[in-house]
N, C-alpha and C positions, 0 to 999 in steps of 0.2 A: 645670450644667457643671462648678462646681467636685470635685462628688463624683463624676463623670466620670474626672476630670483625678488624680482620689487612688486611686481604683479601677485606674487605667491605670499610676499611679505602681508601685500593688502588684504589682500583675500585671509588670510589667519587673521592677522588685527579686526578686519570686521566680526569674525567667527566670535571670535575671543570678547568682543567688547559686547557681543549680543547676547552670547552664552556662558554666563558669571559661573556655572560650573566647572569649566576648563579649568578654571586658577591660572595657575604661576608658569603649567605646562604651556600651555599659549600664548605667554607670552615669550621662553623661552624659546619657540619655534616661529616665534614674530621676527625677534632678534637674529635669530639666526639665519631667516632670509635674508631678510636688511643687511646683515655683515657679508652674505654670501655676495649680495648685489654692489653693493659700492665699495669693500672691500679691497677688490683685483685691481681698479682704475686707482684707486690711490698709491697701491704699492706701487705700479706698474708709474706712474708719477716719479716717485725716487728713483725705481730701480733701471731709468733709461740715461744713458749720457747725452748729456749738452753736444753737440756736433757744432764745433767752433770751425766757421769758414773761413 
């Protein structure tokens, strides 16, 4: 899903950088692939405990 979510990122950022009509909205939905994509792996970083052997 994550590389879903960065594939989708790119694909809007290309739209967006080709078609200066969009504005702010495309970027907006750039942004919010991106956060959707890398996002979960970082939380998912903190929010696992250390398993000390």
């Amino acid at each position: 899903m994550s590389a879903v979510a960065l594939l989708c990122a790119v694909g809007f950022g290309g739209f967006t950088l080709a078609d200066p009509s969009v504005g702010t909205m495309g970027i907006y939905i750039t942004f919010g692939f991106l956060l959707a994509a890398f996002a979960p792996k970082a939380l998912q970083k903190f929010a696992e405990e250390a398993i000390v052997a």
